[in-house]
Structures are given as structure tokens and as C-alpha cells.
C-alpha angles and dihedrals in degrees: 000000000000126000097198089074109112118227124245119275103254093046089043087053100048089047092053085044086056103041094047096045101032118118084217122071096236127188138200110234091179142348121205150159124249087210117070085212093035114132101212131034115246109181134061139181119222123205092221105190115222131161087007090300135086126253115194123221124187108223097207108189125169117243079200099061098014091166089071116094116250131251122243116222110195130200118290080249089063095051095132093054107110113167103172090051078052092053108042088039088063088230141292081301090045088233118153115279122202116212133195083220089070080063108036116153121175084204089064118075101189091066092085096055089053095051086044091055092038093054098042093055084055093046088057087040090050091047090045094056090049092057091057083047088060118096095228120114098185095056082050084060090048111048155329100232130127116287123176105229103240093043128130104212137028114225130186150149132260113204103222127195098016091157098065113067098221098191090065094049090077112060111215104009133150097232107137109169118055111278115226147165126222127179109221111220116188104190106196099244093248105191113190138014113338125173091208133028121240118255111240135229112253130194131166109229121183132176113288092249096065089069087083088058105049136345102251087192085067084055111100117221117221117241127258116250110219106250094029126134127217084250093055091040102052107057099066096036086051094050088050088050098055083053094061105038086051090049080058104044084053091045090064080069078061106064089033093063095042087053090056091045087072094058100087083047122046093003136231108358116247090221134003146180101241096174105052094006086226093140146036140171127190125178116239140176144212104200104302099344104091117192141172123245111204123204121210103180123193125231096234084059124174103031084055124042133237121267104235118202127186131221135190126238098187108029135074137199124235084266092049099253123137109259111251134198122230123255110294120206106146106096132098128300144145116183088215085065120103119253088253098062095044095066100041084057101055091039084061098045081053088059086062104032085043086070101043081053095049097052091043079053096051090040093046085059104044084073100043112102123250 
């Protein structure tokens, strides 16, 4: 089976429908053909996240017939799940369903979306049916959330911060999906009698954005109190986080500031983030070697420096690229000093490392062939 197949154009055009218009960020594991001579692919797997995690379903269309709708395989765990039963059934109250599949159309891309959306609300309600099945009565206090039923362990996810619009803290950036934190809470499954709960495994998780905002694997978690429960135990986690998420978005100041501090020294930047102020690049000389300094700056700036890199203007490798330093962090620094400094000192340790680089890059191309 080969996976460089493409699929046919009206699958291919209800996949890219999905993928661009979905409010999941979905992505396509594999894509294959069910025919060994087949021209064209007709299946594909999506990695679908739920509860901070990613489930796996196998779209099996038929290139034969490609304006019938696919079947959806789900994983072995999910064995019970049965949508179409669900479907034709009308529901557990045996009202009417409508379903996107009375109306399906391959010319339409926008069918698969729909069927996307449709089975996925069965999938939570499924889930949600199977937590109420579970004898624990102190996973019932907690939440209503899916459960397998052999598993060992509940896991789900806390929204945190619903109040703050994160999106609009940052002025100007590319987000385009709604940011968010959860707190992942896995609760071991305790069936029977137990003196004692068991204390659950806790991690913060954000979209994968805000990790250009601040870094959520710096954020300490508080400990669990034996005996605690997740209400007594969000408030002030959620407090503590705010904090922190408002201590970023200021930080971002920060940077900004250290950014325009260069100026009197190197001059205007050549590029710049503008948005979360995270890099910069100037141009700078020794003489006649010219060079570019690149600034990588952390988001937990100033208490950690920025990573400087510099590039040749004038010096290639074998493969024609420009000659590069590797990452400098070794000069001087103290995050107590003012911006200004900061930058002055780091303009005068470039004086001296300017001229070690420029010797490696004549030295890297004297070797070079000609």
C-alpha cells in the first residue's frame, strides 16, 4: 500500500474543507489505498485531540463508489461505540435526528465537517453515558466526564481562566484559534471500599500558541492536600496562574524595551518580532567583515538572557550557506541591571567575540574549495 498516492478530488476536497475549517486542530496521521493497484488513496486516518490527548479514527471511503459517504473505524477501546445505531435509533428518547448523512453530497465539501462535528458530539455523549456506568463514587463527585470502562484511571480536562480572553491580551498576534489552559487531572479508577483517596496526577496543558508567550512547563503546580477536592483545589491554582499569564504578557514590555535599547548601538534592526518581541537581528561590523547578530530572547527574560548567533555577511560554507556561530550565552549579564546596560555590555563583549568569528570564518573558507 503506498502512501504517496494522492486521493481523489472530491475526498481530497472535503479533507482540506475539514482540516482548514475545523475548531479542532486536526491532524492527518496517514493517508492509503484499500486496493494494492488502486490509482488514488482512499482512506486516512485523523489524530482527533480530545481530553488533551489524541484518539485516532480511520475515514474508509471507496475510490469505486467515491460519492458514498466513509466509514469511520474507531480504536479496539472504543469497541461499544456504535454512531450510526445512534443515528438511525433517533436517540436514548427515540426523538428525530437529523443527520448530515440524509443529505450527503460528495460535491459538497463541507459534508465531511458536518459528519466530523455530528459523530464527535456522540463520541462525548457516549463517554459521558459510560462515567455514570463506573462504581466510584468519588469520580461521580468529581466529574462527568468519559471513562472506558476497564480503565484504570479517569482523565479530563479543567478549563482554566475562562474569564480572560487570551487571544485579546496580546495586541497584534497571529492566534487564530482560541488560546486556552486546562489542568489535566488523571483520578486512579478505585473500585470498593478505600480509607483514603488517591491522590491524582495533575499537568498544566495550553495551546500550543501560548508557548510563545510563556513557557507553562516553568508554572508550579501546587500540591495536593490528602483529602482535597479539585474545587478546593482551583481557585487558588487559578488565582496563582493569572498572575502569571499577566507577569508574561508584561514581560513582553520587557523585550520590547530591550530590543529599542540596541538601537543607539547597532542601529535600526533588520528584522524584528514586533508582536512578542522574542527575536531580533542588527547588522554590525568589525572593520570590513560585516556580520549579523541574532537575538533569541527568552520569555522568562530578564531573569534569563538572551541567546546571541552570528552570521556572515561575507562567508559561505561548502554548501553555500553563510557561516554561523553557535549559540553564545557566556557574556556578561545581571537581570538587576537596567535595559540600557544590558545592552552596552553586550555591544562591548561583541568587539572582542567579532574578531574570534571573523578569524573561524576566514579560516572556515580557507578550506573551502574554490
Amino acid at each position: 500500500m503506498s502512501a504517496e498516492r494522492p486521493l481523489p478530488p472530491s475526498i481530497a476536497a472535503q479533507l482540506s474543507y475539514l482540516l482548514n475549517n475545523s475548531p479542532l486542530p486536526l491532524k492527518v496521521d496517514q493517508i492509503w489505498s484499500g486496493c494494492r493497484n488502486s490509482r488514488y488513496s482512499d482512506r486516512f486516518t485523523l489524530l482527533i485531540p480530545f481530553c488533551l490527548d489524541y484518539i485516532k479514527w480511520d475515514f474508509m471511503y471507496n475510490e469505486m463508489y467515491p460519492s458514498v459517504p466513509p466509514d469511520i473505524v474507531f480504536s479496539a477501546e472504543d469497541e461499544g461505540f456504535n454512531p450510526l445505531l445512534e443515528i438511525a435509533g433517533g436517540g436514548e428518547k427515540g426523538e428525530e435526528r437529523k443527520s448530515c448523512l440524509r443529505s450527503w453530497s460528495s460535491k459538497d465539501p463541507s459534508k465531511l465537517l458536518s459528519l466530523f462535528l455530528e459523530i464527535r458530539e456522540l463520541y462525548l455523549e457516549y463517554h459521558r453515558k459510560r462515567v455514570g456506568e463506573l462504581d466510584d463514587e468519588r469520580l461521580k463527585f468529581e466529574t462527568d466526564t468519559i471513562l472506558s470502562r476497564k480503565a484504570e484511571e479517569v482523565r479530563f480536562a479543567v478549563p482554566l481562566l475562562d474569564e480572560i480572553d487570551l487571544n485579546k491580551l496580546v495586541p497584534g498576534s497571529p492566534w487564530r484559534r482560541q488560546q486556552k489552559f486546562f489542568l489535566q487531572v488523571g483520578f486512579p479508577v478505585n473500585r470498593g471500599f478505600s480509607a483514603s483517596a488517591p491522590t491524582p496526577r495533575i499537568r498544566l496543558v495550553s495551546s500550543p500558541d501560548l508557548k510563545t508567550l510563556m513557557a507553562t512547563e516553568d508554572i508550579k503546580l501546587p500540591s495536593w492536600v490528602a483529602g482535597m477536592c479539585m474545587a478546593e483545589y482551583l481557585p487558588t491554582f487559578e488565582d496563582n496562574l493569572k498572575m502569571q499569564v499577566v507577569e508574561a504578557v508584561a514581560a513582553i514590555g520587557a523585550r520590547r524595551r530591550f530590543i529599542e535599547a540596541l538601537l543607539p548601538l547597532f542601529g535600526r534592526p533588520v528584522e524584528a518580532d514586533s508582536v512578542f518581541c522574542r527575536k531580533a537581528s542588527v547588522l554590525a561590523s568589525s572593520g570590513v567583515f560585516t556580520f549579523l547578530v541574532h537575538f533569541s530572547i527568552p520569555t522568562q527574560f530578564p531573569r534569563l538572557q538572551p541567546t546571541l548567533t552570528l552570521q556572515s555577511c561575507q562567508n559561505w560554507t561548502n554548501q553555500g550557506l553563510a557561516i554561523v556561530s553557535p549559540p553564545i550565552n557566556d557574556y556578561p549579564w545581571s537581570p538587576r541591571w537596567e535595559v540600557p546596560k544590558m545592552a552596552e555590555r553586550i555591544f562591548e563583549f561583541l568587539v572582542d567575540e567579532s574578531l574570534a568569528f571573523k578569524k573561524h570564518c576566514a579560516d572556515a573558507s580557507s578550506v573551502a574549495p574554490s
